[in-house]
N, C-alpha and C positions, 0 to 999 in steps of 0.2 A: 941371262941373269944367273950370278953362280947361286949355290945351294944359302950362302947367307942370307943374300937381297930375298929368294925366296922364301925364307921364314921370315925375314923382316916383311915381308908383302903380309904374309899369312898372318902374323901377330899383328898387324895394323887394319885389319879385316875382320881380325876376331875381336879386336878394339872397339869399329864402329860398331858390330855386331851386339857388344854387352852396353856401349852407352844407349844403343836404340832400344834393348830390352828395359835396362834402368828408367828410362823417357814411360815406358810403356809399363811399369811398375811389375815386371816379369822379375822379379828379383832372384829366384830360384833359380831358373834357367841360366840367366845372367851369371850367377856364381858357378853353374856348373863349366859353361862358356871359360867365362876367366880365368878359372882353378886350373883348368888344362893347360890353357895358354900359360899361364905362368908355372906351371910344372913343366910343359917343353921348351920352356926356358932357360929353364936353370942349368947352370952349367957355359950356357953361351957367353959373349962376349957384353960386359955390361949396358953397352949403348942398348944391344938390344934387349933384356931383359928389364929395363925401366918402365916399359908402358904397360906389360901386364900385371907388372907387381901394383903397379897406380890403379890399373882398371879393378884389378881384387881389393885393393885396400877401399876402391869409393865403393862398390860395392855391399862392403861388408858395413860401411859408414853408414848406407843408407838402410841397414836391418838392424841397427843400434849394437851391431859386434863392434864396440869403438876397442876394444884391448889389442883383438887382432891387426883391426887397421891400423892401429897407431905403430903396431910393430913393422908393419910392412912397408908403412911410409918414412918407419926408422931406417929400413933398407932401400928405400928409393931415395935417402938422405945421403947417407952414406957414400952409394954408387955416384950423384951428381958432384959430391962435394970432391968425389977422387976424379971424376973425370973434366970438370970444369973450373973449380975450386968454389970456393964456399961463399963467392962475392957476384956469381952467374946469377942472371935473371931466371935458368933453371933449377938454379941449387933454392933460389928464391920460394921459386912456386912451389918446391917439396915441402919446405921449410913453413909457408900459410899452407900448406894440404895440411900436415901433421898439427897445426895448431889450431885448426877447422875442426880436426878428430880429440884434439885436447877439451876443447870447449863444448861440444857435444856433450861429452861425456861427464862436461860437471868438475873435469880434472884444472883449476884455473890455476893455480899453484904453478906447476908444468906449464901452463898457456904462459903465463904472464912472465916464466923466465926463459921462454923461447923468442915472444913475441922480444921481450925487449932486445934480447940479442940480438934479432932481424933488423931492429931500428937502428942498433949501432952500427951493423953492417952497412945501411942505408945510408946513415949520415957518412958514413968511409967513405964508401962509392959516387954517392949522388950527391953531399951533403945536406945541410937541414933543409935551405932551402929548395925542395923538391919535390914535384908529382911522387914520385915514389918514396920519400920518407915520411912524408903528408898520407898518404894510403895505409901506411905501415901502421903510424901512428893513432888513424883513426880505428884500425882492428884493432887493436892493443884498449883501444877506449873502451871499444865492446863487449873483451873480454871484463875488463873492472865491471862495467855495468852487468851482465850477467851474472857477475859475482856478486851484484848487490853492495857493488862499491861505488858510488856515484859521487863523491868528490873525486876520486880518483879519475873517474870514466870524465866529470867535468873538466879540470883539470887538462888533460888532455886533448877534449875534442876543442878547450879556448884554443892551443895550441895550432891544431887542426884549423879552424875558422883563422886564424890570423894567416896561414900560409896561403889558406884559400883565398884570401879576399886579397893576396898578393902576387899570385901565383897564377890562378882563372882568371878568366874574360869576365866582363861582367853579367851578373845572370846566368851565373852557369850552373845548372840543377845540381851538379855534386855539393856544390856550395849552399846550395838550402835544405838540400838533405843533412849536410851538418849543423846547420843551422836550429832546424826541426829536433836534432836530437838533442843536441847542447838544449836547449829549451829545455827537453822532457825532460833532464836532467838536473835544470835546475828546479822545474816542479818538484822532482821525487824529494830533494832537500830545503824545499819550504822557499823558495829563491824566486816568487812568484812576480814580481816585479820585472826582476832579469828575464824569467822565461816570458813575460807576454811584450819584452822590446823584441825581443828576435824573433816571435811569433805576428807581430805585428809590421816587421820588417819583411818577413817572408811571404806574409797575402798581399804585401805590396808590389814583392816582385813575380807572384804568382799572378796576379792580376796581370801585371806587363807583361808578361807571358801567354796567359793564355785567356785571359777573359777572366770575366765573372762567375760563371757557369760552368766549374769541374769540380773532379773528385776534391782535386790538391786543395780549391779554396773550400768546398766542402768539408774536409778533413781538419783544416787550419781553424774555422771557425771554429768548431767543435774544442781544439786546442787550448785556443782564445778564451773563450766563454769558460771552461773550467776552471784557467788560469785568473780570468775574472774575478769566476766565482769565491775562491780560496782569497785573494787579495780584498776581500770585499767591496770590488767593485760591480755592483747588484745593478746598477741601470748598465752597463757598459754588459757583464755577463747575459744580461735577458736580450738586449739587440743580438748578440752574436747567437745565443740559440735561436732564435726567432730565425737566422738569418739559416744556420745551418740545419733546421729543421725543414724549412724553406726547400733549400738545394736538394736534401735527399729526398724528398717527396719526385721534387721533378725530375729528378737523376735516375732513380732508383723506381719511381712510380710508388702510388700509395698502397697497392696490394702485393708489392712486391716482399717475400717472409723475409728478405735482408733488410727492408724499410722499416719493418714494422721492429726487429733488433737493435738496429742502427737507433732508432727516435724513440724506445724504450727507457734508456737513461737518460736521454736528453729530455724528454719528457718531464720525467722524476724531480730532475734539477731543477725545470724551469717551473715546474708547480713548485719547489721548495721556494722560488725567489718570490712569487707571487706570494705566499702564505705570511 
């Protein structure tokens, strides 16, 4: 092996080495790890100097230094976008690292005009109709709703649910996890009606899934019954807590301190609908 391969060997060692510390919440160590590696990097041949600058930028991500990562994933941008051009599944994954570090940080502005350039690239590439413009789009959704823009985040994830339910097999969990959120989204803007058809559509195919008895239809009812509740529908909202009151007892167990949090507000509710 010449002297490259082996610091490429060495940097891909020191790689697994800072994601097991990160795994392990060693964040200190981890960064001292990485800082190296990406300081005896510099200088080299850009292929190889890509994975330590990512392993310090996630790093620093995960100690809330989002200013620095954000810079470092500007230069893990940069190098994919000269080496493979700007329309690579790796120029890709730089491009959602750095808008992972925008969002974090509270920065949506910046999120929401990177995100959508990635969608256009998407649509270029793969067109609309796609697994990967449908992914894109549904991060792009995320950001809105973080931002506390929920027509926008709506909006979107309708978009998202329409490619899904054209695009997946049927029953395919990514598709009720958009589902689920589309929902919570249209709770947050009063859309109670809308959110308990898709809630009510997703215990159905939770059910066909997996039974009666999990977290998912546990979680779902909980959804239900609140959506209920806000829509004033008071006998439909008190079965669903009943029901999901039910589940976390036996899921969770009664002396379990998550059951007793869990069934605290549900509780609350369901004595408000009795009163």
């Amino acid at each position: 092996m010449d002297a490259q391969g082996d610091g490429l060997a060495a940097s891909r060692l020191k790689g697994q080495l800072c994601r097991s510390l990160v795994k392990q919440q060693i964040l200190e160590e981890a960064e001292v790890v990485a800082r190296k590696s990406w300081m005896e990097s510099r200088g080299e041949d850009a292929s190889c100097t890509t994975s330590p600058t990512s392993d310090l930028a996630m790093i620093l991500s995960h100690q809330n230094r989002f200013e620095g990562a954000i810079e470092l994933y500007r230069e893990v941008l940069t190098k994919q976008e000269s080496l493979y051009g700007e329309t690579h599944e790796l120029t890709r994954n730089a491009m959602t690292s750095r808008l992972s570090a925008y969002v974090c940080a509270n920065l949506f502005e910046e999120a929401k005009s990177l995100s959508k350039h990635v969608v256009e690239l998407s649509k270029k590439t793969h067109g609309f109709e796609s697994i990967v413009t449908l992914t894109v789009l549904f991060f792009l959704s995320g950001v809105h709703e973080r931002a506390g823009q929920f027509e926008e985040s709506r909006d979107m994830k309708m978009q998202v649910l329409m490619l899904e339910r054209k695009l997946r097999r049927p029953f395919y969990k990514e598709t009720l996890y958009t589902m689920i959120k589309l929902a919570e989204d249209h709770y947050s803007l009063g859309e109670h009606d809308q959110a308990i058809a898709l809630q009510l559509e997703a215990l159905d195919v939770y059910r066909h899934l997996e039974g009666d008895h999990t977290f998912s239809i546990m979680e779902t009812c909980v959804a239900l019954a609140c959506s209920f509740h806000k829509a004033c529908r008071l006998q439909d909202a008190r079965l669903k807590y009943v029901e999901a009151i039910g589940l976390s007892r036996s899921l969770l167990g009664d002396r379990d301190a998550n059951t007793t949090a869990k069934l605290a507000p549900l509780m609350a509710l369901y004595t408000e609908i009795d009163e």
